[in-house]
DRENZAVO-844523 format. One record per residue (C-alpha): z, x, y; residue number from 0. Coordinates in steps of 0.2 Angstrom, whole numbers. Layout:
residues N
<node <Z,X,Y>,NUM>
...
***
This chain:
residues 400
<node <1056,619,868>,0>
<node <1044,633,866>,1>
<node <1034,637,849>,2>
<node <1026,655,847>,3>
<node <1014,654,834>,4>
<node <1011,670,826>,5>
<node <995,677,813>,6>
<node <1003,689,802>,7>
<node <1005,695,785>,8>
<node <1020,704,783>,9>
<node <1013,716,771>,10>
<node <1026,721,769>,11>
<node <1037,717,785>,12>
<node <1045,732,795>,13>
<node <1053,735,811>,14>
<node <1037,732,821>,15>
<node <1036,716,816>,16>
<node <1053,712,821>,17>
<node <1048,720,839>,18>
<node <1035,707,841>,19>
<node <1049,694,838>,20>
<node <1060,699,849>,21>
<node <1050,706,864>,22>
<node <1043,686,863>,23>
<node <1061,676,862>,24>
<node <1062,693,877>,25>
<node <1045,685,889>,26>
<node <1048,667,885>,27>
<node <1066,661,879>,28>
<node <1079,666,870>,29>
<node <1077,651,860>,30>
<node <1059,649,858>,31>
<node <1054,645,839>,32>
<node <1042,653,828>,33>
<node <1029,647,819>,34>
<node <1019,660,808>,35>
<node <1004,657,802>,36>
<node <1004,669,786>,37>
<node <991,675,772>,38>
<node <995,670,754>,39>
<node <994,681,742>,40>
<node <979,691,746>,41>
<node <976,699,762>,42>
<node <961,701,773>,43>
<node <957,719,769>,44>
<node <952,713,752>,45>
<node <968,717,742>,46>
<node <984,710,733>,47>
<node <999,709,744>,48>
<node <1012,718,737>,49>
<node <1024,703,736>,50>
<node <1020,687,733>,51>
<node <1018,672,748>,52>
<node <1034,664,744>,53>
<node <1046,680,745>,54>
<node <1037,684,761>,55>
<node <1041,668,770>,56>
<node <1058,671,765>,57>
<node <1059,689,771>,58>
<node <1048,681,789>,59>
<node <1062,667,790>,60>
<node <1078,679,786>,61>
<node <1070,692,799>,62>
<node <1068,680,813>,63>
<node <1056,665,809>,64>
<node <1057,649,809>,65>
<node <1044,640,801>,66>
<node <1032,649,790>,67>
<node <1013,641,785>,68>
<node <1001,647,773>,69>
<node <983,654,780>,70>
<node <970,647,766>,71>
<node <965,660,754>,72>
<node <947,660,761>,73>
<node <951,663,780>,74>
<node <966,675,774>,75>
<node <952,687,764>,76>
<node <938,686,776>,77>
<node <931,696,791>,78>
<node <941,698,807>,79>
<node <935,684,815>,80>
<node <935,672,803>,81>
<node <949,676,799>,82>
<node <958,673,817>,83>
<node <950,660,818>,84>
<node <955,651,804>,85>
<node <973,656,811>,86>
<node <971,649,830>,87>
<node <965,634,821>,88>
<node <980,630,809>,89>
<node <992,633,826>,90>
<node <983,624,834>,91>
<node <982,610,822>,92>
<node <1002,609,821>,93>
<node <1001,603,838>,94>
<node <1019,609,843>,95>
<node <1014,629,844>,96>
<node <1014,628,863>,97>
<node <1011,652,865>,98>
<node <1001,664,854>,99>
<node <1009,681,852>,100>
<node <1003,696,845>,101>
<node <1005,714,847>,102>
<node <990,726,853>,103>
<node <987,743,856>,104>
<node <983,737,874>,105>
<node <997,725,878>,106>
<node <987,717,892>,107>
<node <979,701,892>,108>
<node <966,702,907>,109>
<node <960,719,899>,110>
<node <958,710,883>,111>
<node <950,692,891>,112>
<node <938,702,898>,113>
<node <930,711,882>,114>
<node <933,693,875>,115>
<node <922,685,890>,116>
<node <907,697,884>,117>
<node <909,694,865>,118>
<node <906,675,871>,119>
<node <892,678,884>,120>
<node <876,670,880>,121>
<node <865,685,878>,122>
<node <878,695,868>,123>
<node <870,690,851>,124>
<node <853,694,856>,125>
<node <859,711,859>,126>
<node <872,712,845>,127>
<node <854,710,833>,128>
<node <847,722,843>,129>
<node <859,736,838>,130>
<node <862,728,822>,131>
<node <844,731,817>,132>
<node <848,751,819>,133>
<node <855,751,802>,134>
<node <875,752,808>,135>
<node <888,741,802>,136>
<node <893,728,813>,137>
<node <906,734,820>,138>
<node <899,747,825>,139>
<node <884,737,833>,140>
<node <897,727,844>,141>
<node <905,741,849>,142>
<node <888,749,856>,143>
<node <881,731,861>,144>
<node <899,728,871>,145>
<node <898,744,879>,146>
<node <881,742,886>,147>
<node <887,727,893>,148>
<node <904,731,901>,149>
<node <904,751,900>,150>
<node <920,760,895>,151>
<node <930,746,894>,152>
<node <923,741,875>,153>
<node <934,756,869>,154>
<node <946,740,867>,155>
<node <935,737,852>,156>
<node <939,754,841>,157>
<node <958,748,838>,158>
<node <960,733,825>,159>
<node <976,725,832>,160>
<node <965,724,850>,161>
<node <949,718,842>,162>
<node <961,706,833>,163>
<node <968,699,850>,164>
<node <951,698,858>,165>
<node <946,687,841>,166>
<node <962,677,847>,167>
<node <956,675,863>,168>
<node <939,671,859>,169>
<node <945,659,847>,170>
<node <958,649,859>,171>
<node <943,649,871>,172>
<node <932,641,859>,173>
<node <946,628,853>,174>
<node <947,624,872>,175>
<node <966,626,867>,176>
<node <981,623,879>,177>
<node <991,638,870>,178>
<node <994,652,879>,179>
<node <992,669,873>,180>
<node <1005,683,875>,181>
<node <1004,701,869>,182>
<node <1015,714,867>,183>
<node <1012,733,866>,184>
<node <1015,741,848>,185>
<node <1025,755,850>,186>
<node <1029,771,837>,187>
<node <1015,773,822>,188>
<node <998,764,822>,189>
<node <992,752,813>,190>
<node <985,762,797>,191>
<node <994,778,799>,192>
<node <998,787,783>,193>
<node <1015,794,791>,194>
<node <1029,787,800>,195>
<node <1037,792,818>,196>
<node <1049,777,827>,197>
<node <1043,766,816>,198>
<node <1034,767,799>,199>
<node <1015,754,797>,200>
<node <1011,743,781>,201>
<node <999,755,776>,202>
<node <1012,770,774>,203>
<node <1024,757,767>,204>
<node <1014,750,753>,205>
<node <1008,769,749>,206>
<node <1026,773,748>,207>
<node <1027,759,736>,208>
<node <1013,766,725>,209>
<node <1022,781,723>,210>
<node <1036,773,716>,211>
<node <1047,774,730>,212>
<node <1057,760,742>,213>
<node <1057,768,759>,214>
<node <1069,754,768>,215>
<node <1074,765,782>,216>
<node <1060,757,792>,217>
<node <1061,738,788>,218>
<node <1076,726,793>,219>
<node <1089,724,780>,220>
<node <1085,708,775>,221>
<node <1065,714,770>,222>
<node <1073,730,760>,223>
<node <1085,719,750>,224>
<node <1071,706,745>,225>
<node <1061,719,740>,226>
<node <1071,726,731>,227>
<node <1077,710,721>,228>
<node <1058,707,720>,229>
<node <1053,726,710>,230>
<node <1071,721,700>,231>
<node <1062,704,697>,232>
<node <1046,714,688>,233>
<node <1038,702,701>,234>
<node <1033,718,714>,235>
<node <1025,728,719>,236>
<node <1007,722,718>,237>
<node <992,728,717>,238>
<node <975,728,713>,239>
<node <974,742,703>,240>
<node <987,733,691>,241>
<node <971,722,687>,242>
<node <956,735,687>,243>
<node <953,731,669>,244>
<node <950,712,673>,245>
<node <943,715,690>,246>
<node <929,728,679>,247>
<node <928,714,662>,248>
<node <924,700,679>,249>
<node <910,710,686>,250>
<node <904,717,667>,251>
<node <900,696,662>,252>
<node <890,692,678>,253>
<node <874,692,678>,254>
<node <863,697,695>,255>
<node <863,678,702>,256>
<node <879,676,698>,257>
<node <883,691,711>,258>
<node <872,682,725>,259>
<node <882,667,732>,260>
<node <896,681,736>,261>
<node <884,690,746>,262>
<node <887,681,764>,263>
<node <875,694,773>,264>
<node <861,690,764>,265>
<node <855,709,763>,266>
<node <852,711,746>,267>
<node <871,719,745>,268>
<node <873,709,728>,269>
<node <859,721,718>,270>
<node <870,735,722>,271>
<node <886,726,716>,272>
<node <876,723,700>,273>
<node <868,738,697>,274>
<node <886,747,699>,275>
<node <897,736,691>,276>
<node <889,742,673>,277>
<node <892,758,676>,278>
<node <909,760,687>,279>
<node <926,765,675>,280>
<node <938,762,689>,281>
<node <937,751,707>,282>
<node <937,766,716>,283>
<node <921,773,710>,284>
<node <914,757,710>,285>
<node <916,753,729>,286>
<node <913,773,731>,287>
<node <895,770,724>,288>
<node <891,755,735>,289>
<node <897,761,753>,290>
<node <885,763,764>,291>
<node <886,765,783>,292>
<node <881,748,786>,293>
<node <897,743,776>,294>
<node <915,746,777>,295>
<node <925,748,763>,296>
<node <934,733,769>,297>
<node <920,723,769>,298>
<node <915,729,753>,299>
<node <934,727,745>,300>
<node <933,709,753>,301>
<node <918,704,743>,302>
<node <925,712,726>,303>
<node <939,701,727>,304>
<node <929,687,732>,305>
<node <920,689,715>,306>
<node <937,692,706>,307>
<node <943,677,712>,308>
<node <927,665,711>,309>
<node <932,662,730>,310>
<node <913,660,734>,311>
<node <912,666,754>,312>
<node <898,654,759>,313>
<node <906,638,756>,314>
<node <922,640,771>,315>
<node <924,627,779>,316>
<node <922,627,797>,317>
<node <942,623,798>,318>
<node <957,624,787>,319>
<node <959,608,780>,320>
<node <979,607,779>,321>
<node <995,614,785>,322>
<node <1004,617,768>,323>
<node <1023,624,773>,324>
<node <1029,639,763>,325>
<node <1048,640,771>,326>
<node <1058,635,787>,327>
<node <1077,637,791>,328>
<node <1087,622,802>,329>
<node <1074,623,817>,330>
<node <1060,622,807>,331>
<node <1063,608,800>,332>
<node <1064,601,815>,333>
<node <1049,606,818>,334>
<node <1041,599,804>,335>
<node <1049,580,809>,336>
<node <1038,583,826>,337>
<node <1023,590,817>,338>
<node <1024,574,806>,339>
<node <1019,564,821>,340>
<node <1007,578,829>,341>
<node <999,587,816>,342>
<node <981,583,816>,343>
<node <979,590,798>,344>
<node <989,583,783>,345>
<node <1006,591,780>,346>
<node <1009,596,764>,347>
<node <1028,601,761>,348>
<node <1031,598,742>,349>
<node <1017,601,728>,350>
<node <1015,582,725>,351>
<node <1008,581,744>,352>
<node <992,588,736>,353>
<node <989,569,729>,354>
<node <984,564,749>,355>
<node <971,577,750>,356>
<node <952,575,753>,357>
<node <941,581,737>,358>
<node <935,595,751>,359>
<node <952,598,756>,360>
<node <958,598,737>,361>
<node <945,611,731>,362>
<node <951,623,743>,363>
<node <967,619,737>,364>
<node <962,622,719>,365>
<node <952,638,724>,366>
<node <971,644,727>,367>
<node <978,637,713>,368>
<node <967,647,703>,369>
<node <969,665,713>,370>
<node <987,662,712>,371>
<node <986,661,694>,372>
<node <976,680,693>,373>
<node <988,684,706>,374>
<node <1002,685,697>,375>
<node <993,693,681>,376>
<node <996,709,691>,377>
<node <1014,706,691>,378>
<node <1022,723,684>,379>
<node <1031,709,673>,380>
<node <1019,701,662>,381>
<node <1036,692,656>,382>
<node <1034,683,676>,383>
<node <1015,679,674>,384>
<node <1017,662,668>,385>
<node <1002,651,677>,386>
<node <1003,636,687>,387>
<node <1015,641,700>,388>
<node <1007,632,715>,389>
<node <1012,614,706>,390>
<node <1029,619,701>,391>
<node <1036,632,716>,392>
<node <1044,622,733>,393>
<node <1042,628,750>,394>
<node <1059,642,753>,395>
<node <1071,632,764>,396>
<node <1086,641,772>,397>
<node <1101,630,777>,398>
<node <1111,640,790>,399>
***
């Protein structure tokens, strides 16, 4: 049987999710399984996700997954690359997942393995520094250093689902995996755009939701009704504004060293996090202070909630060190009985598995434990904040 692993985070899933499902079942078999690798409950551009992990691997398996796996807090909030990274890994770790498919703006592998092939060349970093030291941010920097390299064909690198694919790519290439990557086209509104056309992005979606609407027309039926049950629940939507006082009282009780662990860059960012934090009144003045052109603001909103979360960014491991299982339906389960024999990372389906756990493995596990429990905090719901959810909540399981 054929396993797609997929790198998502369904924040919240929509129609363009679904695509990617089905054009995949479309280019491999009709019956090939699905495996995604999904962020908890923060996401990688340094913010809440509007509903929590558990209600988004049930909509993932009742909009076509089988088997959904939780992407550790500090590879789901990090930078592009770690963050694919940390993903390839985990699939890879299953070992069933036997296909990687994701959706680009370019929908063509070669195209993609070829800016991959540069970002991996041996002199790449030298020049990478080189632009680097002109005071851009690093994007930026790769795009100029690739472009010098490869000409035109670097313009892969200004859209985020490509430069998310090539980081795919980059990162099977260095796992020396077997899996074999497939992509598909997106179609209809981009990936951040603030309207919707065929189909609607996560962006417009979860602003949508800011304003107090539910705009189901563009998500399947079974993403609007959970949702729904979810905003009923007080448990939706969520985000970080709903915690800006604690964020603010977080930042107000640390002193200047306590700011420079969370600086991975090593630039001296951390002054300016310090200085600012004592005189910012909301997070958007805040990160509006700090911006520079050398960082974007989802660098800078990654780091924030790094500090929020005492997640400290230097300490990630250089792999996941478990599968833990968030849901499955009937296939998936028999998935699991196959990755109990291949998995080449402890499986973790029920709290109590935590028990088997290295003390490296278990303090990333606690490190989720304890961003789960601010998580909820910004429940609209305080009623549904209670903490201590990641010992007592069991992996979603769908019978039919």
């Amino acid at each position: 049987m054929r396993v797609a692993g997929m790198i998502c985070e369904y924040n919240p899933l929509h129609l363009g999710h679904t695509y990617l499902m089905e054009q995949t079942r479309g280019r491999l078999e009709a019956d090939t399984a699905l495996v995604c690798c999904m962020s908890g409950n923060f996401v990688q551009r340094g913010d809440f996700a509007v509903m929590n992990k558990h209600a988004r691997a049930e909509v993932a398996l009742r909009c076509g997954a089988d088997l959904v796996l939780e992407l550790p807090l500090l590879w789901a909030t990090a930078s592009a690359e770690t963050f694919a990274r940390g993903g390839v890994q985990l699939l890879c770790d299953t070992g069933v997942v036997t296909h990687l498919a994701f959706g680009s703006e370019c929908g063509n592998i070669e195209r993609l393995s070829r800016v991959r092939d540069t970002l991996l060349a041996p002199d790449f970093q030298n020049l990478l520094q080189e632009k680097l030291s002109e005071g851009v941010s690093y994007p930026v920097a790769r795009k100029r250093a690739a472009e010098q390299k490869m000409g035109p064909a670097a313009a892969l690198l200004d859209e985020p689902n490509n430069i998310l694919g090539i980081e795919y790519l980059k990162a099977l290439r260095v796992e020396n995996s077997t899996i074999v990557p497939l992509t598909v086209s997106r179609y209809g509104t981009g990936h951040d755009a603030p309207e919707a056309s065929v189909t609607a992005s996560s962006s417009y979606l979860r602003e949508m939701l800011r304003r107090g609407t539910v705009d189901g027309s563009f998500m399947p039926q079974a993403a609007r009704e959970i949702l729904r049950r979810e905003i009923q629940a007080g448990r939706a939507p969520v985000f970080s504004l709903n915690c800006q006082r604690a964020i603010l009282a977080r930042l107000r009780t640390m002193s200047e060293e306590d700011f420079a662990s969370f600086d991975t860059g090593g630039e001296g960012l951390y002054h300016r996090f310090y200085q600012m934090s004592r005189r910012a009144v909301s997070l958007e003045a805040l990160l509006a202070e700090i911006k520079t052109k050398r960082y974007p603001y989802a660098a800078l909103r990654r780091m924030l909630l790094r500090i929020y979360l005492q997640a400290d960014g230097q300490e990630i491991p250089s792999r996941p060190p478990y599968l833990r299982l968030l849901g499955a339906n009937a296939r998936g389960r028999e998935l699991l009985r196959e990755m109990k024999e291949k998995a080449k990372r402890p499986l973790l389906t029920k709290p109590t598995d935590v028990r088997q756990l290295n003390d490296e493995a278990r303090r990333i596990f606690d490190c989720e434990a304890r961003a789960t429990d601010l998580y909820t905090l910004a429940y609209p719901d305080l009623r549904q904040s209670a903490g201590g959810s990641e010992w007592t909540t069991n992996p979603m399981i769908i019978e039919e």
